[in-house]
C-alpha positions in Angstrom: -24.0 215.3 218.1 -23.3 213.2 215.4 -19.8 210.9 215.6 -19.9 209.6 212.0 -22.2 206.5 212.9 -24.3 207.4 215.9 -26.6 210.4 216.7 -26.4 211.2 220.5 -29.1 214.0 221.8 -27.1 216.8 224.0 -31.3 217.9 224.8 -33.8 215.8 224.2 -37.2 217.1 222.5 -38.9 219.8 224.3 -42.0 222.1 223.5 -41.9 225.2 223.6 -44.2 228.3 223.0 -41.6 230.0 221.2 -41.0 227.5 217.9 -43.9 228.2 215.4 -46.0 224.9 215.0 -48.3 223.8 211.7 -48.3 224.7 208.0 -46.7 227.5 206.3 -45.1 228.5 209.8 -41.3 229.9 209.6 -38.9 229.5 212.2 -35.4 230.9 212.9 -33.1 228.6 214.9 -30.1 229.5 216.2 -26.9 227.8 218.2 -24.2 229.6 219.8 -21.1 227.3 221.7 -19.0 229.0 223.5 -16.4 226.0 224.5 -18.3 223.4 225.8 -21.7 225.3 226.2 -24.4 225.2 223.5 -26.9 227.8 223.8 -30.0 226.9 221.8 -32.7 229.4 220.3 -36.0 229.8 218.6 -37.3 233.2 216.8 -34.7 235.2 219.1 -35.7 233.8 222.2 -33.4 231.1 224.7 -34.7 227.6 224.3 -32.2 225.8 226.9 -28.1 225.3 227.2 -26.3 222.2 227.1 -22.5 221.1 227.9 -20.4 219.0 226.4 -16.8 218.9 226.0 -16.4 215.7 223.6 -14.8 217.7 220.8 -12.7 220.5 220.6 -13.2 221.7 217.0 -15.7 219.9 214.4 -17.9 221.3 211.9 -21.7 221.7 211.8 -25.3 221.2 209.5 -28.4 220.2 210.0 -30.9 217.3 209.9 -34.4 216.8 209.3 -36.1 213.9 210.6 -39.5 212.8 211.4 -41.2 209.8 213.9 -43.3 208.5 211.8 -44.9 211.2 210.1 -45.1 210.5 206.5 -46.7 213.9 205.6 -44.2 215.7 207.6 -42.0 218.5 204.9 -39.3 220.8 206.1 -37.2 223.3 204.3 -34.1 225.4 205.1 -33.3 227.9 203.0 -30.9 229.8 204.4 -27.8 228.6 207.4 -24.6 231.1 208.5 -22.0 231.3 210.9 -20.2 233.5 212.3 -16.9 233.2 214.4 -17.1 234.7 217.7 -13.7 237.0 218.6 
């Protein structure tokens, strides 16, 4: 979550099986909130929920970031949303 100056982690950094590690790997991520739950996903498959009621409308991206890797590269080239009824 990202309030305009500070980044706060609703999950911190987990492995999983399911996100595709090493070169040339694709991955398709996916978030669905449904009021204050966060549903995260990898390649179709549940990756863990969160809740958090700090906002009740904002908007959304995404950010790349590294820990100290300098040969670390990531691309998106595709993002969509869809408004759930």
């Amino acid at each position: 979550m990202w309030d305009g100056e500070q980044f706060t982690a609703l999950v911190d950094w987990t492995y999983s099986p399911y996100i595709l590690a090493g070169s040339g790997q694709t991955n398709r991520l996916g978030v669905m909130v449904q009021g204050d739950k966060f549903s995260m996903y990898a390649n179709g498959y549940l990756l863990g929920e969160a809740y958090d009621d700090t906002y009740s409308e904002g908007k959304f991206g995404v950010y790349f970031g590294t820990s100290g890797n300098e040969a670390y590269q990531a691309e998106m080239d595709e993002i969509a949303y869809w408004k759930l009824p």
